[in-house]
C-alpha positions as CSV (number, residue, x, y, z in Angstrom):
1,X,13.1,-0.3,21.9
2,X,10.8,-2.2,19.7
3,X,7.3,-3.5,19.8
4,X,5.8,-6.4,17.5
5,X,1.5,-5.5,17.0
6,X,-1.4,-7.9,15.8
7,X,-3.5,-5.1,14.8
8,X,-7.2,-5.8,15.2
9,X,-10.5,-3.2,14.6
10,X,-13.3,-2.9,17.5
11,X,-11.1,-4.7,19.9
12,X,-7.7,-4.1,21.5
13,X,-4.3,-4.8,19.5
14,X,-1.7,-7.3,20.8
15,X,1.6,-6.5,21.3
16,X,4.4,-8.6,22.1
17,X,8.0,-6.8,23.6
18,X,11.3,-8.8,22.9
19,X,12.8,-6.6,25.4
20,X,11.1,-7.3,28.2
21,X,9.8,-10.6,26.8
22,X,6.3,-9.5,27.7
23,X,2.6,-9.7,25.9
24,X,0.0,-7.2,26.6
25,X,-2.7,-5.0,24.7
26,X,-3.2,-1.2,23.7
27,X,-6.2,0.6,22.6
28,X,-4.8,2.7,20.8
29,X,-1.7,2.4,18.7
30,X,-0.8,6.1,20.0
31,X,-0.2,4.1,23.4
32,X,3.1,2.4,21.7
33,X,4.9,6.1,22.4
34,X,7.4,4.6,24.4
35,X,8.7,2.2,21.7
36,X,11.1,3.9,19.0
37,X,10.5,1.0,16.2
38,X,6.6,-0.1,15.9
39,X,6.5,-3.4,13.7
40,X,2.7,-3.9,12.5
41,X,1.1,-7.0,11.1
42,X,-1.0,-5.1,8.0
43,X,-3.0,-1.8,8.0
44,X,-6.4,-2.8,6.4
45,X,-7.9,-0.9,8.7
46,X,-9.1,2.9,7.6
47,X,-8.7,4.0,11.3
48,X,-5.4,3.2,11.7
49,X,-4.0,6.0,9.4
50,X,-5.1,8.8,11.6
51,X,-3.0,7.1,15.2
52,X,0.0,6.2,12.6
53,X,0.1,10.0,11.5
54,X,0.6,11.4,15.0
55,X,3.3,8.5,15.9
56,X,5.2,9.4,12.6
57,X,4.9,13.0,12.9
58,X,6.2,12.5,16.8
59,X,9.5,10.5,15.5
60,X,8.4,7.2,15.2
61,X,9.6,4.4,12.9
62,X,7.0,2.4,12.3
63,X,6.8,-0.6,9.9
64,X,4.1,-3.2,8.1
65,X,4.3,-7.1,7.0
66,X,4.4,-6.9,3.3
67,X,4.1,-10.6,2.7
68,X,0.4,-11.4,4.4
69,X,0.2,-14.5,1.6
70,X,2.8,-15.9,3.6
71,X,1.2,-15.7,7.0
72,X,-0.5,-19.5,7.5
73,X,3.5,-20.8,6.1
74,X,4.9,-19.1,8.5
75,X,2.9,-19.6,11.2
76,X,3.2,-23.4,11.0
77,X,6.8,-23.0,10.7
78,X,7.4,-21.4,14.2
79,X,4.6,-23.3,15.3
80,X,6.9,-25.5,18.0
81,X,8.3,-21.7,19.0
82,X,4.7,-20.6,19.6
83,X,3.9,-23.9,21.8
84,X,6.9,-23.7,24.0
85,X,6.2,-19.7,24.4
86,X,2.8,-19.4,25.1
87,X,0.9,-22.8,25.3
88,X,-2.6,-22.4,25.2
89,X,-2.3,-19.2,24.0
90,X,-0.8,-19.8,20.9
91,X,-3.8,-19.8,18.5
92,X,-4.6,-15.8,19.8
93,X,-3.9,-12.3,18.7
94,X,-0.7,-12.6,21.3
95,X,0.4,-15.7,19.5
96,X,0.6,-13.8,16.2
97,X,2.0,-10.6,17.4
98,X,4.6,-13.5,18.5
99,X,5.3,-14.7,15.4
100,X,5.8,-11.4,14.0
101,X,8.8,-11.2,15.8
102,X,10.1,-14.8,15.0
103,X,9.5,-13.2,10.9
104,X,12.0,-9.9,12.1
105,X,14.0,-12.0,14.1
106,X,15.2,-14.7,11.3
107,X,15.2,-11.6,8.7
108,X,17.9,-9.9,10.5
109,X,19.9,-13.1,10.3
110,X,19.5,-13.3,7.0
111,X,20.0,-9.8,6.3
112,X,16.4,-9.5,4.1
113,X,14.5,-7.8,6.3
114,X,13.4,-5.3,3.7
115,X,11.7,-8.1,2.4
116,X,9.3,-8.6,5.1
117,X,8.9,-4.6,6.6
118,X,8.5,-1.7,5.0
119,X,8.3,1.8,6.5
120,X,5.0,3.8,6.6
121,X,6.2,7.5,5.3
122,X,4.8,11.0,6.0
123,X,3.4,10.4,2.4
124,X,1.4,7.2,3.3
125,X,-0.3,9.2,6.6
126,X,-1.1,11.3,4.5
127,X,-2.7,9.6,0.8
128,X,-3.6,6.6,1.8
129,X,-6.7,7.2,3.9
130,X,-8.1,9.1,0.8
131,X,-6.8,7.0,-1.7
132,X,-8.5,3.9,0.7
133,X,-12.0,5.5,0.6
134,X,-11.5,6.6,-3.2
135,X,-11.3,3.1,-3.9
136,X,-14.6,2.3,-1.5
137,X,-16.4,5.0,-3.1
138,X,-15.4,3.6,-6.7
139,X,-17.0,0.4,-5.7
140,X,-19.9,1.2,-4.4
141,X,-20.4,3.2,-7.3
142,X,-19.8,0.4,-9.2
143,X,-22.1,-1.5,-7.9
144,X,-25.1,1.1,-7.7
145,X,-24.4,0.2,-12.3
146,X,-25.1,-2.8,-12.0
147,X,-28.3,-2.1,-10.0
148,X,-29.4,0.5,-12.7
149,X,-28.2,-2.0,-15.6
150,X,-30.9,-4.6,-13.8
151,X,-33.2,-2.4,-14.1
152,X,-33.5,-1.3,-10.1
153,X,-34.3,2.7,-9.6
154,X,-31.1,3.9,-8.3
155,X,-30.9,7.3,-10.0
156,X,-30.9,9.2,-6.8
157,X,-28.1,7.0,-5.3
158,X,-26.2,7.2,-8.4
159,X,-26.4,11.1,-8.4
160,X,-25.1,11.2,-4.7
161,X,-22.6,8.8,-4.7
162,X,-21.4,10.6,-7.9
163,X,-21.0,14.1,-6.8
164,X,-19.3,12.4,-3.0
165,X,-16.7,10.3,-5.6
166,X,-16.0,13.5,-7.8
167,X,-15.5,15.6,-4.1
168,X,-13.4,12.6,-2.7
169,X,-11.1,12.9,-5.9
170,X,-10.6,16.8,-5.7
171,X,-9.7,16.6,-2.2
172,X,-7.2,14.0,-3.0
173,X,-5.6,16.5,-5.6
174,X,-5.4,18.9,-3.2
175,X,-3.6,17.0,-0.8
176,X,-1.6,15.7,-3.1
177,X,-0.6,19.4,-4.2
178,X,0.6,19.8,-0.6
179,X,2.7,16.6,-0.5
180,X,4.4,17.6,-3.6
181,X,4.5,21.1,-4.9
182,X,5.4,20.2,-8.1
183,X,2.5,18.4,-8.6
184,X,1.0,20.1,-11.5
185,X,4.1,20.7,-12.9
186,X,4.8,16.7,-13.3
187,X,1.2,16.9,-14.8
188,X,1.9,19.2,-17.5
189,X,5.2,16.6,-18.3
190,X,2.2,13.7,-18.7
191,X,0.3,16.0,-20.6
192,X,-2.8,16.2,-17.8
193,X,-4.5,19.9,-16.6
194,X,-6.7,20.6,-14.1
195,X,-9.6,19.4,-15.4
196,X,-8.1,15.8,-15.7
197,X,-9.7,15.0,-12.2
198,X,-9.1,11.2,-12.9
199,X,-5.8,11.3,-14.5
200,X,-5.0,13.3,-11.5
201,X,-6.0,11.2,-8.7
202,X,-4.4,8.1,-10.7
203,X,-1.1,10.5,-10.6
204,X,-1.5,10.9,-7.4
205,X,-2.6,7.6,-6.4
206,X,1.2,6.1,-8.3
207,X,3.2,9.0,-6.7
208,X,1.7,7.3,-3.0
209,X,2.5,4.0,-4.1
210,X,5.7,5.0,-5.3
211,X,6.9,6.6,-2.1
212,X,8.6,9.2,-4.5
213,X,11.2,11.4,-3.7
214,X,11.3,9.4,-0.3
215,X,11.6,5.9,-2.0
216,X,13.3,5.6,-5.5
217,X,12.9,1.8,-6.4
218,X,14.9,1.0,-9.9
219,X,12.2,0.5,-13.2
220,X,13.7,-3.2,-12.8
221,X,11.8,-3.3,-9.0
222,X,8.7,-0.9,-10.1
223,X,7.7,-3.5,-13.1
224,X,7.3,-6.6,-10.2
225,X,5.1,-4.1,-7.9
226,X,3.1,-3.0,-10.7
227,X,2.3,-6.6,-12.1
228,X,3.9,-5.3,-15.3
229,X,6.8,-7.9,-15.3
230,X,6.2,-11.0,-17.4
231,X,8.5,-14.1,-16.4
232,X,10.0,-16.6,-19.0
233,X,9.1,-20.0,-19.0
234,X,12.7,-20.5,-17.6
235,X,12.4,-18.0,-14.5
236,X,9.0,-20.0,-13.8
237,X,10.8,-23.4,-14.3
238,X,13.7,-22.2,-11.9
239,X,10.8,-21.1,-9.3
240,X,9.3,-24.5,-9.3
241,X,12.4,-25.9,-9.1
242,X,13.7,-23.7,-5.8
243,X,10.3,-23.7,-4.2
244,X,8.7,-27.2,-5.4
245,X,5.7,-24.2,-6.1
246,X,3.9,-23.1,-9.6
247,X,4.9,-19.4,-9.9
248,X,2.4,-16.8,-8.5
249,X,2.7,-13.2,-9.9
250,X,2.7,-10.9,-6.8
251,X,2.1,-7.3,-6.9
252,X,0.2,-4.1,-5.3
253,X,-3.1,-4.0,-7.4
254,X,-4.1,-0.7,-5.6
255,X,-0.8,0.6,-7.2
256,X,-2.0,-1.0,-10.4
257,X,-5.1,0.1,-10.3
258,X,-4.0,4.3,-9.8
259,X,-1.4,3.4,-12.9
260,X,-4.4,2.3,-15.0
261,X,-6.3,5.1,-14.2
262,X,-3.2,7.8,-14.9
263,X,-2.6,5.6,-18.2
264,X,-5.8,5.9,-19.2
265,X,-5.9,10.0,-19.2
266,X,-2.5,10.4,-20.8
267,X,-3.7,8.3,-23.5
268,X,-7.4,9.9,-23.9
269,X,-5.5,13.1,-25.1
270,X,-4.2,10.9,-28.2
271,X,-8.0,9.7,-28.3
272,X,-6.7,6.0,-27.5
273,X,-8.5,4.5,-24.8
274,X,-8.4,0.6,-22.8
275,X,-4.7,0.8,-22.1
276,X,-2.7,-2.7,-22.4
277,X,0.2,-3.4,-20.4
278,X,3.1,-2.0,-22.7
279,X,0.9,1.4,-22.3
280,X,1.2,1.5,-18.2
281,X,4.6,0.5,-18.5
282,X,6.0,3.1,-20.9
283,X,3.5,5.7,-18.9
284,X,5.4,4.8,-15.4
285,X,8.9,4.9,-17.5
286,X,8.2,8.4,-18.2
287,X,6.9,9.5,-14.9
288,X,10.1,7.7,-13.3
289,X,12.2,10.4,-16.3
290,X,10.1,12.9,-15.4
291,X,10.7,12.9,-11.5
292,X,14.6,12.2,-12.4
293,X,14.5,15.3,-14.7
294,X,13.1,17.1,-12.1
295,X,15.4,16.6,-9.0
296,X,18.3,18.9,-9.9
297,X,15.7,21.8,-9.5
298,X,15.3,21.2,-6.0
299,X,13.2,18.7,-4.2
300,X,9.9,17.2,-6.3
């Protein structure tokens, strides 16, 4: 049995089952036991991670949209299936847990659904809350600069959110020492310690996005969901040409963003610093070496 959600925050999520061809709304995502494949249309929300834990832990597969860009295309396009199904309830939450289906549905018959879902692992539960507020903490941070560069009196601000970011970081090692035993040893292979609290949490941070050893994407795949791939002018002329679109580079920035950061430690030891592209990319080509080199040994 499967289950197709519009997941919403402060409000209940829609559902829609193909099954039973029936619409109807949960509280909590943990009410969705029943259903042995949970399709969901993003996971922006920090909440979320802690009801998705206890579903995966309990043996459920549950999936997300990984095209959201696409969403207002492909809404029109099964617009005429939304106004024969649901009438003046197209336009709602129902309506769009609805069209999640129609996505699934026409990706099974043209055998691309791993296109459009991707499974949430026991590694995302457990990273990507942290990894979500790390980067909320790093902005805030960010912005309490500015303040101080415009001359506002922020010190004590600066002082707390520093010492909450720096405790954020080291509980993100830790847990990323849990997820992967090995985790220190694939440190030592990039030439990080302990003390490399940044570095770490960037390692960390690409390890999540990864999905390693439970996904193992080829370098040829990793360079498009880094944003490290560079098209021709031909591939963009053929896009144009297929599509009748200009070419859009798509890829993870979170991911690109925890690559930066583990780039940028491994090459402060060499005392180089503002990493360029080339850098991330030979950094994750030796990480991917490093995990291969590793596997023989037992599980990473």
């Amino acid at each position: 049995m499967r289950v197709f959600v519009d997941t919403a925050w402060n409000k209940p999520n829609a559902c829609y089952d193909p099954g039973s061809d029936e619409f109807f709304e949960v509280q909590r995502l943990v009410d969705l036991k029943d259903y042995d494949e949970i399709y969901l249309d993003s996971l922006l929300f920090p909440g979320i991670w802690i009801e998705l834990r206890e579903l995966i832990i309990d043996g459920h597969s549950v999936y997300y949209f990984t095209r959201p860009w696409r969403w207002r295309e492909l809404r029109n396009r099964f617009s005429n299936d939304l106004r024969q199904r649901l009438n003046d309830m197209r336009k709602t939450d129902l309506g769009d847990a609805y069209v999640l289906w129609k996505i699934y549905e026409t990706s099974i018959i043209k055998d691309n659904l791993h296109k459009w879902f991707k499974p949430i692992t026991i590694i995302d539960v457990n990273l990507k809350p942290l990894l979500m507020l790390e980067r909320i903490y790093n902005l805030r941070l960010r912005k309490t600069r500015q303040y101080a560069a415009l001359g506002v009196d922020v010190s004590a601000d600066m002082k707390l959110f520093k010492e909450r970011y720096q405790d954020l970081r080291r509980i993100i090692v830790a847990k990323a020492k849990e997820v992967w035993p090995r985790f220190m040893e694939i440190a030592a292979k990039l030439g990080l310690g302990e003390d490399d609290l940044g570095g770490l949490t960037g390692l960390a941070g690409t390890l999540t996005y990864l999905g390693w050893p439970l996904r193992k994407p080829s370098m040829h795949k990793l360079r498009r969901y880094f944003g490290l791939y560079r098209p021709s002018k031909e591939d963009r002329m053929k896009f144009m040409e297929r599509t009748g679109k200009s070419f859009q580079r798509r890829y993870s920035g979170s991911a690109r963003r925890y690559l930066n950061m583990l780039t940028n430690a491994v090459l402060a030891k060499d005392g180089r610093h503002l990493p360029k592209a080339r850098d991330e990319k030979e950094v994750l080509r030796k990480l991917i070496e490093t995990l291969k080199g590793m596997e023989p040994a037992g599980e990473v």
